[in-house]
C-alpha positions in Angstrom: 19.7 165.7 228.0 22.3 166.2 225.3 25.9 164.8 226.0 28.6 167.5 226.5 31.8 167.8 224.9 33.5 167.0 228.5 31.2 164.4 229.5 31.7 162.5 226.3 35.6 162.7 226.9 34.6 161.4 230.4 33.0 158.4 228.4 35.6 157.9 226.1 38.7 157.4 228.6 36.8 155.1 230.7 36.6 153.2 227.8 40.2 153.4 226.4 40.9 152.3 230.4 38.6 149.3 230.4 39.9 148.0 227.3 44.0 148.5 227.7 43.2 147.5 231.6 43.5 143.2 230.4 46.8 143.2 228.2 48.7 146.0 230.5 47.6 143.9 233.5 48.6 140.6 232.0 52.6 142.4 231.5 52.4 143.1 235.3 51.8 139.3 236.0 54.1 138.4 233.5 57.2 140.6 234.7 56.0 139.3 238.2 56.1 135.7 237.3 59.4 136.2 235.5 60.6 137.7 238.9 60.3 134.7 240.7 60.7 131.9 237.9 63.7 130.0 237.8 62.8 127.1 235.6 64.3 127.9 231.8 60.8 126.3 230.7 58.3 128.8 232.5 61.0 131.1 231.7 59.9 130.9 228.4 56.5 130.6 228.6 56.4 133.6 230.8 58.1 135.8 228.2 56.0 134.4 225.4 52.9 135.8 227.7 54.8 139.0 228.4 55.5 139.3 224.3 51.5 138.6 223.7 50.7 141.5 225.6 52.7 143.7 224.7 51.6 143.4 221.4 47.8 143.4 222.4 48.8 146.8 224.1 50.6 148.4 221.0 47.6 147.3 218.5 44.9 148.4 220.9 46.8 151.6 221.3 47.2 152.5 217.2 43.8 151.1 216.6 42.5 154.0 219.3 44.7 156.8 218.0 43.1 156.0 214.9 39.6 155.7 215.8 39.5 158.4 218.6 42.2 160.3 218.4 43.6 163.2 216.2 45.9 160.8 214.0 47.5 161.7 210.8 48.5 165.5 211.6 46.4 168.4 210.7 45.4 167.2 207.2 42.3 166.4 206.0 42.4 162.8 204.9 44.2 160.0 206.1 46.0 156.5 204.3 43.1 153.4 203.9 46.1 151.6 204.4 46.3 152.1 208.0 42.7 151.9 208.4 43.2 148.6 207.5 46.4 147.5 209.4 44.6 148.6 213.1 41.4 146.8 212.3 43.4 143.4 211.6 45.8 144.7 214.3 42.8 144.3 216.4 40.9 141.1 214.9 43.7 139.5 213.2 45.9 138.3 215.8 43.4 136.0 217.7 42.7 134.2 214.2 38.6 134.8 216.0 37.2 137.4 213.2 38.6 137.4 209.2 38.4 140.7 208.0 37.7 141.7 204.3 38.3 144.6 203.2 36.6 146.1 200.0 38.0 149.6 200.4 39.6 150.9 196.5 40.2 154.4 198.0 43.8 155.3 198.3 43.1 158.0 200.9 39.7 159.0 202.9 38.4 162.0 204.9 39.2 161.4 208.6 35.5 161.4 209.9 34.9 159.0 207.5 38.3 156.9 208.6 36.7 157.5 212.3 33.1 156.4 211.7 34.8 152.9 209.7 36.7 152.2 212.2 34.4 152.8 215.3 31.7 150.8 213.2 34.4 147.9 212.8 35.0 147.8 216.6 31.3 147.6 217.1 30.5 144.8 214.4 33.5 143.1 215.3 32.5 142.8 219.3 29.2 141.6 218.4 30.9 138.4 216.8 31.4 137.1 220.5 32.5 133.3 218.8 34.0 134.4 216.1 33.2 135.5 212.2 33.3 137.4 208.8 33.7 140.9 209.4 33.8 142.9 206.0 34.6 146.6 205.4 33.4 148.5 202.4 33.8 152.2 201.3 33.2 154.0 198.4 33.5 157.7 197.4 30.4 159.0 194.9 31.3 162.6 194.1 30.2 164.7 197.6 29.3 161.8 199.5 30.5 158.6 200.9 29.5 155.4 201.5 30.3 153.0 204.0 29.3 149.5 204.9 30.3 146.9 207.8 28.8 143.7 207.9 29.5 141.0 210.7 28.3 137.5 209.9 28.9 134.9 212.7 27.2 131.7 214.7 26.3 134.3 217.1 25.9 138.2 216.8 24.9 139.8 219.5 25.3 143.6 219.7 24.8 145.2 223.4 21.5 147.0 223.5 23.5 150.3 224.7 25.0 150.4 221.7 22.1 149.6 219.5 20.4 152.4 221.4 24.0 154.9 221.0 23.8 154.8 217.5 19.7 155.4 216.9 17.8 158.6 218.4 17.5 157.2 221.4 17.7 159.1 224.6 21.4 160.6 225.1 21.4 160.1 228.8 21.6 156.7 228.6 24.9 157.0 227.2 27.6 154.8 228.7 31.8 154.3 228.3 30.7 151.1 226.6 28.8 152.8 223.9 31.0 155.7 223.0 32.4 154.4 220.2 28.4 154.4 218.9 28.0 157.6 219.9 31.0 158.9 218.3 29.8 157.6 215.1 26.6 159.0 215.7 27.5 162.3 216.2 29.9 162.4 213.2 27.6 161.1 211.0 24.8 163.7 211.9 27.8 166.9 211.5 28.2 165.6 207.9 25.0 165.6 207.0 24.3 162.2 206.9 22.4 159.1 207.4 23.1 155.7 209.3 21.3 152.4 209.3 21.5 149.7 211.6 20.1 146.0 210.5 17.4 145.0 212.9 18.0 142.7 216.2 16.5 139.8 214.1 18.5 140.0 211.3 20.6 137.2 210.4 23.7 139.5 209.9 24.8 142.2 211.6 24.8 145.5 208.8 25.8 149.1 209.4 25.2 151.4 206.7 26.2 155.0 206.5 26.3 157.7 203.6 27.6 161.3 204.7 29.0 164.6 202.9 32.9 164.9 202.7 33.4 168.4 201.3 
């Protein structure tokens, strides 16, 4: 049975709740800690935690207007350049996953900003100890073309979203794989064609090629 347009919002803010749910909670210990702290040291390390999280919060938050929401106005396309600051907004801080980003376009579509960035979430939780995580996009006339490749010691993407972003059956669909199914459905409105590498492969590698006019 086909996902609806409220059910998929359903999926989407239990996700955006799951994943803001560790860094908010860690500034409600920290304020809590700070409460009852009187030693300058612990002081300090307390605000240090408080400073961490806040920052977790603010990146998480601008990487998912990006990716979900209806960022950069009514217009068409959107900066590359902010593309680029969430994803190492999201990655970068933890040192865990280097990004590279290949991306020569000045400005892109918005699907096509969504569908990158959703794909770079995906690859980049699949590098659970770390990794390469490479972005690509190129513009051919009509069409675009975007790659994300995750190389790690250990790639492991979640069955649910292996199964989100294929024809598989929609009513398996959970908050965890919305992201996949977001990219799914945009890529299928334009047109176009996605390609996961298979469980085996020795690199995780998300190809997609859709219409942008």
């Amino acid at each position: 049975m086909p996902v609806s347009a409220v059910e998929f919002a359903s999926l989407l803010c239990s996700r955006l709740c799951h994943d803001l749910l560790s860094p908010v909670g860690a500034l409600n210990n920290g304020l809590e800690l700070l409460a009852d702290e009187n030693d300058p040291e612990m002081r300090q390390r307390c605000l240090d935690l408080l400073s961490e999280s806040a920052r977790a919060s603010a990146n998480k938050l601008k990487f998912f207007r990006l990716a979900f929401g209806a960022a950069g106005g009514f217009g068409e396309t959107i900066d590359a350049r902010e593309a680029r600051a969430a994803i190492e907004g999201l990655f970068g801080d933890n040192h865990r996953v280097k990004i590279g980003w290949l991306v020569e376009a000045g400005v892109l579509p918005k699907p096509a900003i969504k569908v990158m960035l959703n794909l770079a979430l995906i690859a980049g939780d699949a590098l659970v100890r770390g990794g390469q995580l490479d972005i690509g996009a190129e513009l051919q006339g009509e069409t675009i073309e975007i790659v994300v490749r995750g190389d790690g010691p250990r790639i492991v993407l979640d069955p649910e979203l292996r199964n989100a972003l294929t024809d598989a059956d929609e009513s398996l669909i959970t908050p965890r794989a919305a992201a996949a199914f977001l990219v799914r459905s945009l890529v299928a409105e334009n047109g176009g064609q996605l390609q996961v590498s298979p469980p085996d492969a020795p690199v995780l590698l998300f190809g997609v090629a859709f219409n942008v006019r």
